[in-house]
SEVOLO-321159 format. One record per residue (C-alpha): residue number from 1; residue in one letter; x, y, z. Coordinates in nm, 3 decimals. Each point is the difference from the previous one (the first is absolute). Example, Ala and Ser with C-alpha at 12.3 -4.5 7.8 and 13.67 -1.06 7.14 Angstrom:
2
R   resi   resn         u         v         w
R      1      A     1.230    -0.450     0.780
R      2      S     0.137     0.344    -0.066
END
This chain:
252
R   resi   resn         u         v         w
R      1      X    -2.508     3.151     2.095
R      2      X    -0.192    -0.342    -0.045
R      3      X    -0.115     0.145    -0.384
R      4      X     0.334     0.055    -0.125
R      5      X     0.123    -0.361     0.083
R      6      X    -0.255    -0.175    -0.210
R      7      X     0.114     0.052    -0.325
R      8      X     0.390    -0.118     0.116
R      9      X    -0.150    -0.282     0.154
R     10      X    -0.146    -0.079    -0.314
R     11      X     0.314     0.079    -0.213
R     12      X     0.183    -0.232     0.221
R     13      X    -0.264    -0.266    -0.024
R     14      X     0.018    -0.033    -0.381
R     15      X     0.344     0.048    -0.046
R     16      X     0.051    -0.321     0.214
R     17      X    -0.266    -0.164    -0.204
R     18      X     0.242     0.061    -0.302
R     19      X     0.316    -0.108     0.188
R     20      X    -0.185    -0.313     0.105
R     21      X    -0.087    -0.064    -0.340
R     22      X     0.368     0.062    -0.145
R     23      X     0.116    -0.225     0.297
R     24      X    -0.202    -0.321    -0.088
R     25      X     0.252    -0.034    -0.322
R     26      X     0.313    -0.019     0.196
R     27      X    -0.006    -0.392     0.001
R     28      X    -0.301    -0.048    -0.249
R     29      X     0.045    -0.256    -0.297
R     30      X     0.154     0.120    -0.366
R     31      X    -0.295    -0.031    -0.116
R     32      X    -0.154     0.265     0.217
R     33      X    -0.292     0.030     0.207
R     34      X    -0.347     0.034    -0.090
R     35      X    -0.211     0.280     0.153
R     36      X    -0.154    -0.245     0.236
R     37      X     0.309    -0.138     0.099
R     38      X     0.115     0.392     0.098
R     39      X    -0.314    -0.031     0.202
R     40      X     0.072    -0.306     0.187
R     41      X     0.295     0.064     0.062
R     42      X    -0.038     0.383     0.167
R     43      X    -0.314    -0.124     0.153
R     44      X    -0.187     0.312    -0.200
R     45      X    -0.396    -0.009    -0.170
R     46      X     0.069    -0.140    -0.340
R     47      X    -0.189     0.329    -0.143
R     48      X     0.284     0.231     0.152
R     49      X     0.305    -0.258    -0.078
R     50      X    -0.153    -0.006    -0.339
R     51      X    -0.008     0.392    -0.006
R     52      X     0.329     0.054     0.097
R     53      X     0.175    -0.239    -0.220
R     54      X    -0.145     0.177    -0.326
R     55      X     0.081     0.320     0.144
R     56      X     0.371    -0.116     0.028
R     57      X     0.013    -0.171    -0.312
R     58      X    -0.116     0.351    -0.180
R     59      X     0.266     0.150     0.190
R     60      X     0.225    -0.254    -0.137
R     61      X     0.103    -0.111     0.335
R     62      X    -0.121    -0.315    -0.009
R     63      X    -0.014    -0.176    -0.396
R     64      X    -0.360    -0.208    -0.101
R     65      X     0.069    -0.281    -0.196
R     66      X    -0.230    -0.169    -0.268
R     67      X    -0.127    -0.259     0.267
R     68      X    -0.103     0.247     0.228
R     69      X     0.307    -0.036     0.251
R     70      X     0.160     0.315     0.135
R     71      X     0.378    -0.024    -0.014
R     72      X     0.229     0.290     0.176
R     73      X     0.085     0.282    -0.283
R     74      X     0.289     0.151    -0.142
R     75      X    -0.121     0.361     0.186
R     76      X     0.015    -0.229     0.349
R     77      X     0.341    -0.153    -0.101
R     78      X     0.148     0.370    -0.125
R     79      X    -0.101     0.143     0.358
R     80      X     0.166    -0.284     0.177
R     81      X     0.328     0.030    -0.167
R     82      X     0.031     0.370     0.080
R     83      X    -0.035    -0.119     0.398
R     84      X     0.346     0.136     0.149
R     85      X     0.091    -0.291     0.215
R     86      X    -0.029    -0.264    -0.332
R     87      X     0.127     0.243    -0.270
R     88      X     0.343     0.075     0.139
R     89      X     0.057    -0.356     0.155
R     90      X    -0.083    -0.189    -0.339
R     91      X     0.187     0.186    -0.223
R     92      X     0.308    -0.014     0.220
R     93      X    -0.066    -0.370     0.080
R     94      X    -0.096    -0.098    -0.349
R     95      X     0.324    -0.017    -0.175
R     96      X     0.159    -0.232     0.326
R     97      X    -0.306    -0.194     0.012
R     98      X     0.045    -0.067    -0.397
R     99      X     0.388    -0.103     0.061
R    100      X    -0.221    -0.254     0.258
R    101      X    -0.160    -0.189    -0.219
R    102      X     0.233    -0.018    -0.280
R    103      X     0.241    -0.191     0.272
R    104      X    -0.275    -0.206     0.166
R    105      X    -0.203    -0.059    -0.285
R    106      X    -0.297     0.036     0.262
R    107      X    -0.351     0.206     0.119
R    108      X     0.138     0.304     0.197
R    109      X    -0.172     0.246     0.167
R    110      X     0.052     0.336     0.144
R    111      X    -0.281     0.071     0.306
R    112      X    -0.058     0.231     0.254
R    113      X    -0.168     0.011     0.311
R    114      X    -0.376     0.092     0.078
R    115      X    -0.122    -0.072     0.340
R    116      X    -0.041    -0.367     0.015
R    117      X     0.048    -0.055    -0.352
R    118      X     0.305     0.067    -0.298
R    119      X    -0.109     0.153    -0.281
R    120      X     0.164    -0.167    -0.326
R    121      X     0.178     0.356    -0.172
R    122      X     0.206    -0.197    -0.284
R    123      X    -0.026    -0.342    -0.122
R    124      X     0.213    -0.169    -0.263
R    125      X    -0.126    -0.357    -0.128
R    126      X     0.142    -0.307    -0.130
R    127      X    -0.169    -0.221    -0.240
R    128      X    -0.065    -0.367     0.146
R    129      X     0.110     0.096     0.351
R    130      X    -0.206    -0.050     0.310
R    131      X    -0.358     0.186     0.032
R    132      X    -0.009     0.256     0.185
R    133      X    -0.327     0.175     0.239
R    134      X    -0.063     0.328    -0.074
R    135      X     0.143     0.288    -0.245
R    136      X     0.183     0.293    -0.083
R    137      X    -0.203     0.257     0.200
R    138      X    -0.189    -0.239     0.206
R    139      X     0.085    -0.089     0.374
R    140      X     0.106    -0.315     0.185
R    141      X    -0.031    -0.096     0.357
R    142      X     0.340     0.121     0.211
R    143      X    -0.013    -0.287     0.224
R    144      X     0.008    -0.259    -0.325
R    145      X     0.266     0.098    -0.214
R    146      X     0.354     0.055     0.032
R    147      X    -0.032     0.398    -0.123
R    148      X    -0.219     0.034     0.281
R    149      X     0.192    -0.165     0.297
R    150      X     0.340     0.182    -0.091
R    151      X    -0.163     0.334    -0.002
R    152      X    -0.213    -0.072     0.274
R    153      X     0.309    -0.079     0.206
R    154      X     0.086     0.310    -0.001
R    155      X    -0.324     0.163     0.067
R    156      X    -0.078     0.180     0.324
R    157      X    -0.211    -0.190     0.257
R    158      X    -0.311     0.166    -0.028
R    159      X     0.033    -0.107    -0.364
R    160      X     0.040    -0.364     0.094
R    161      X    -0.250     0.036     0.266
R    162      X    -0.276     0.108    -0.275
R    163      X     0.095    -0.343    -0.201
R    164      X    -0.023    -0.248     0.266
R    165      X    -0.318     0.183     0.115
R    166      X    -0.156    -0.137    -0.326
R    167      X    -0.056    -0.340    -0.079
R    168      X     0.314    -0.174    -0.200
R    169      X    -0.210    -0.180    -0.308
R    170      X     0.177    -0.357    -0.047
R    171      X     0.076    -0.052    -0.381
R    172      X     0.178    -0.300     0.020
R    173      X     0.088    -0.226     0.300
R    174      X     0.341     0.209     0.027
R    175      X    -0.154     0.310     0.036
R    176      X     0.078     0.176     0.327
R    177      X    -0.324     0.031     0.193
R    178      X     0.131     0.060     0.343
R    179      X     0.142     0.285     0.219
R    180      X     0.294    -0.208     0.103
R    181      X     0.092    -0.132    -0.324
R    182      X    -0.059     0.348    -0.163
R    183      X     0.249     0.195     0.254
R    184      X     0.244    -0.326    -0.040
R    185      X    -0.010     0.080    -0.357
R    186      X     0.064     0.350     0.012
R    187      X     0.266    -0.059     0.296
R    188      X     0.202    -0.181    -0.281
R    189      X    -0.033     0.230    -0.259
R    190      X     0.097     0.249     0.188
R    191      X     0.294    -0.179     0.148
R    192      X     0.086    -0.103    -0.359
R    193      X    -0.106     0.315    -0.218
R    194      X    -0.145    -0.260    -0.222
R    195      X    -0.221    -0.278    -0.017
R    196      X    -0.136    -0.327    -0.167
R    197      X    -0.380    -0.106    -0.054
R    198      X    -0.128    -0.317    -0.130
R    199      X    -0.296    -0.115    -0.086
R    200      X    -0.169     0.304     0.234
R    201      X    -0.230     0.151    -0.255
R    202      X    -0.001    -0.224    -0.321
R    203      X     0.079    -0.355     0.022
R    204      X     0.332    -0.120    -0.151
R    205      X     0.150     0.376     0.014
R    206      X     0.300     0.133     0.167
R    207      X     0.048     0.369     0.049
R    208      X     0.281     0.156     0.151
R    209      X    -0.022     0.368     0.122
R    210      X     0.267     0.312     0.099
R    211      X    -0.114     0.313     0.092
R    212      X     0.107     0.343    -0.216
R    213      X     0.141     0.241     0.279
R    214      X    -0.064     0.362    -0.049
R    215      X     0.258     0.284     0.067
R    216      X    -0.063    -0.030     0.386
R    217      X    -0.001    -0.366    -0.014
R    218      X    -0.356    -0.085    -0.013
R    219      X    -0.203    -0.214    -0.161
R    220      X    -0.164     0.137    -0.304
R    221      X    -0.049    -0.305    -0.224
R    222      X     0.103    -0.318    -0.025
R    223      X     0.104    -0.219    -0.305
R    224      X    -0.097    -0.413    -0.058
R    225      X     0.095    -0.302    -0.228
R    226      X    -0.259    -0.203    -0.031
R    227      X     0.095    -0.354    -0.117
R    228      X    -0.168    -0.349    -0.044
R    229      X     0.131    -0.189     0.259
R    230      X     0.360    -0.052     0.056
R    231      X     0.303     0.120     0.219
R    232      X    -0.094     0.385     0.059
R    233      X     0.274     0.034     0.166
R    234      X     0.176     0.002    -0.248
R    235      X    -0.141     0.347    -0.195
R    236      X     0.006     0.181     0.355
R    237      X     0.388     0.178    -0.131
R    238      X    -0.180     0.089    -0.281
R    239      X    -0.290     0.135     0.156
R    240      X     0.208     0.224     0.328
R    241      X     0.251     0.138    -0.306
R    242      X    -0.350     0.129    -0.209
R    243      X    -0.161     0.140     0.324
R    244      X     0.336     0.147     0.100
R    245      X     0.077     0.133    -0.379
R    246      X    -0.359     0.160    -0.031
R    247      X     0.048     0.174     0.412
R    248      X     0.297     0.175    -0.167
R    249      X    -0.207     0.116    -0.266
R    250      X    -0.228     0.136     0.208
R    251      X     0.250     0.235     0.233
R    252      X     0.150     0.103    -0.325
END
């Protein structure tokens, strides 16, 4: 009956409210994000974006700093780490990941896919190396990095279909912005099982890509080197014996 839908509709209503909120700190600033900010960026009434992030910060979901900027909180960051898909994959990858970047000396990073964006699950840093977009926990474009295109690659079609059907933001003038140049891309990574990016999401980086296989030989993460400039070739051995190492793990 019409009266019994109203209150779900209005469940459903609030509770994306809340998830919009939580969402506008995937790629927000250290610093955090102001109220206001929350509001421009969900496109909500600053009286309800205001509401919602006091409510979450006395939930300790989101943290208010001194300033006045809301910052993601430890209750947020507990619930993500219990997610099934991230929990089992870092802790298996982590130690293989760690052998990584004691040989390369190097950012590497352990990512999954999400529609038409990765999802950075593990990050391990290097002092002085390149800069990097994006965090631990945040998400980059597929079509832009090298995590993306390798796992991409060996998407299903509908999967690529959904990426090209959105438009491919340039970051730098090697970024691959086309249809053509996209499926060229993932034509050779495929081809290869690896592959090599320079310059296609931060200027003077090269990242080189090879996708972790699961037990029935599909793609369920992928694992990159990101270096400042150079030969990348060079770290892709490195990089297919890690993804291949941390695949074994997995069926184990």
């Amino acid at each position: 009956m019409a009266g019994t839908d109203a209150p779900a509709d209005a469940d459903r209503t609030v509770f994306g409210r809340v998830l919009d909120v939580i969402g506008a700190f995937a790629d927000s600033p250290e610093g955090g994000l102001t109220a206001s900010a929350v509001a421009a960026a969900t496109g909500l009434p600053m009286s309800t974006a205001h509401r919602l992030c006091r409510t979450l910060a006395e939930e300790r979901v989101l943290e208010r700093a001194p300033d006045g900027r809301y910052r993601v909180g430890i209750r947020l960051w507990e619930l993500g780490l219990l997610a099934p898909r991230s929990q089992g994959l870092r802790q298996r990858a982590l130690p293989f990941l760690e052998d990584l970047h004691e040989v390369t000396r190097q950012h590497v990073q352990l990512l999954v896919l999400d529609g038409p964006e990765v999802v950075v699950v593990e990050r391990l840093s290097t002092r002085d190396a390149v800069v990097l977009a994006g965090r631990p926990g945040g998400r980059l474009p597929v079509h832009a990095t090298s995590g993306g295109v390798v796992l991409l690659a060996l998407a299903d079609e509908a999967t690529v279909a959904a990426v090209l059907a959105r438009p491919m933001e340039r970051f730098t003038p090697a970024t691959i912005t086309s249809e053509p140049m996209l499926r060229a891309t993932l034509s050779l990574a495929r081809r290869q099982g690896w592959i090599v990016l320079q310059d296609h999401l931060t200027p003077g980086s090269v990242s080189v890509a090879a996708p972790i296989l699961g037990p029935r030989r599909q793609a369920v993460a992928a694992v990159s080197v990101i270096v400042d400039g150079g030969d990348g070739d060079r770290l892709v051995p490195a990089v297919l014996t890690t993804a291949k190492a941390i695949g074994r793990a997995l069926a184990t």
